[in-house]
Structures are given as C-alpha cells and as structure tokens.
C-alpha positions in Angstrom: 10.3 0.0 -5.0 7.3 -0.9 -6.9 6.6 2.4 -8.1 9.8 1.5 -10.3 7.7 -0.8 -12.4 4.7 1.5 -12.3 2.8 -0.1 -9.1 1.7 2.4 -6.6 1.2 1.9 -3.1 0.7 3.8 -0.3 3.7 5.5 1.3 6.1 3.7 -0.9 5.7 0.6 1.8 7.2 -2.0 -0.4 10.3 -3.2 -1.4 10.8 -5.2 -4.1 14.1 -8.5 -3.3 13.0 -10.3 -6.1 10.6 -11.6 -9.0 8.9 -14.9 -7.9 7.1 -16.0 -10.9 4.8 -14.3 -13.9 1.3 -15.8 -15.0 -1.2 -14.9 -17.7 -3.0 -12.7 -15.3 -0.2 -11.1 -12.7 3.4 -10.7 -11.9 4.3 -12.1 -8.4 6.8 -10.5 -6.2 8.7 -10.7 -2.8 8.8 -7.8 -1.0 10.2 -6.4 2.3 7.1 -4.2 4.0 9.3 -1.6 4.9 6.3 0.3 6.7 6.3 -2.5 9.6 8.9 -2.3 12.6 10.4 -5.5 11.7 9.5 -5.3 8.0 8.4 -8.7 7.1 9.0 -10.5 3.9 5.5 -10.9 2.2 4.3 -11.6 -1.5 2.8 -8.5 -3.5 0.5 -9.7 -6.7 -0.1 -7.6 -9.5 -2.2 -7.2 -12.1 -1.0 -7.1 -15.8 -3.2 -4.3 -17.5 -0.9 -5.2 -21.2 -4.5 -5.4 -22.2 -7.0 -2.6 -22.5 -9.5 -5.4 -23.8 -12.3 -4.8 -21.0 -13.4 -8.1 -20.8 -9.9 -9.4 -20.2 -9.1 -6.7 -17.2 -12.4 -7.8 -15.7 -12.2 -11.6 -15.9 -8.4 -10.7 -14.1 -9.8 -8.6 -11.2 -12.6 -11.6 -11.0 -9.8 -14.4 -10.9 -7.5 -11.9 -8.7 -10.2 -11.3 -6.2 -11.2 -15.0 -6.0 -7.3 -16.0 -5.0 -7.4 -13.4 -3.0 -10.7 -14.8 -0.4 -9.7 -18.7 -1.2 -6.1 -17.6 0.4 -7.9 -15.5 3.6 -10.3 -18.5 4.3 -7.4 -20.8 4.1 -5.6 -18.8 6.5 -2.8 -18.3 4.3 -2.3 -14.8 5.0 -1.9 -13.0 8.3 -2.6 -9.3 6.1 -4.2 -9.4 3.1 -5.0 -6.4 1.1 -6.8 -6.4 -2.6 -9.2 -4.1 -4.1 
C-alpha cells in the first residue's frame, strides 16, 4: 500500500506492483486500484515534499497540476484525480 511510503489515500484503494520511474518533482508508481471490481492497473504520481522550501512545493503542485489537465485534455486518462 501507499500508506507504506507515507501516501494516504482514501480507503487504502491502491496497491503498489512496482516503482516506474523518479523525477525531480515526483515518484511514479503502478498500482492495482483495488477499490474497483476488476481492479485496473493505473499510474499513481506523487509529490516529493524532501523540501519544505515554499517556493519549491509550490512551483511542484503548479507543474503537478499542469501534467495533470495536459494528460485529461489529451485523453490520456479515463480517471484522473489531483488536488
């Protein structure tokens, strides 16, 4: 689970199968959403907070969000959740 690594998410919902890469700005997984009948293989995206630098955690929520609405409008995603 996520939680493991300190990520919470509602009702536990994701499983981690493996690391897929690591950036300056986030850690990428693949997951199993175990919430979902036939609990699908999707990608969870994280932040790294190893900064408490203000500036740094807000130009990575401004780049995180930004991936986030280029991937919806390319229909990349079927469910997308970011906040």
């Amino acid at each position: 689970m996520l939680s493991q690594l300190g990520f919470n998410f509602p009702n536990e919902q994701y499983q981690i199968l493996r690391k897929l890469g690591e950036g300056g700005f986030a850690q990428i997984y693949i997951v199993k959403d175990i919430s979902l009948p036939n609990q699908p293989e999707c990608v969870v995206k994280t932040l790294k907070t190893d900064s408490i630098e203000a500036q740094y955690l807000e130009d990575a929520k401004t780049l995180f969000h930004r991936e986030a609405q280029i991937l919806e409008q390319l229909g990349l995603t079927t469910r997308f959740r970011h906040s």
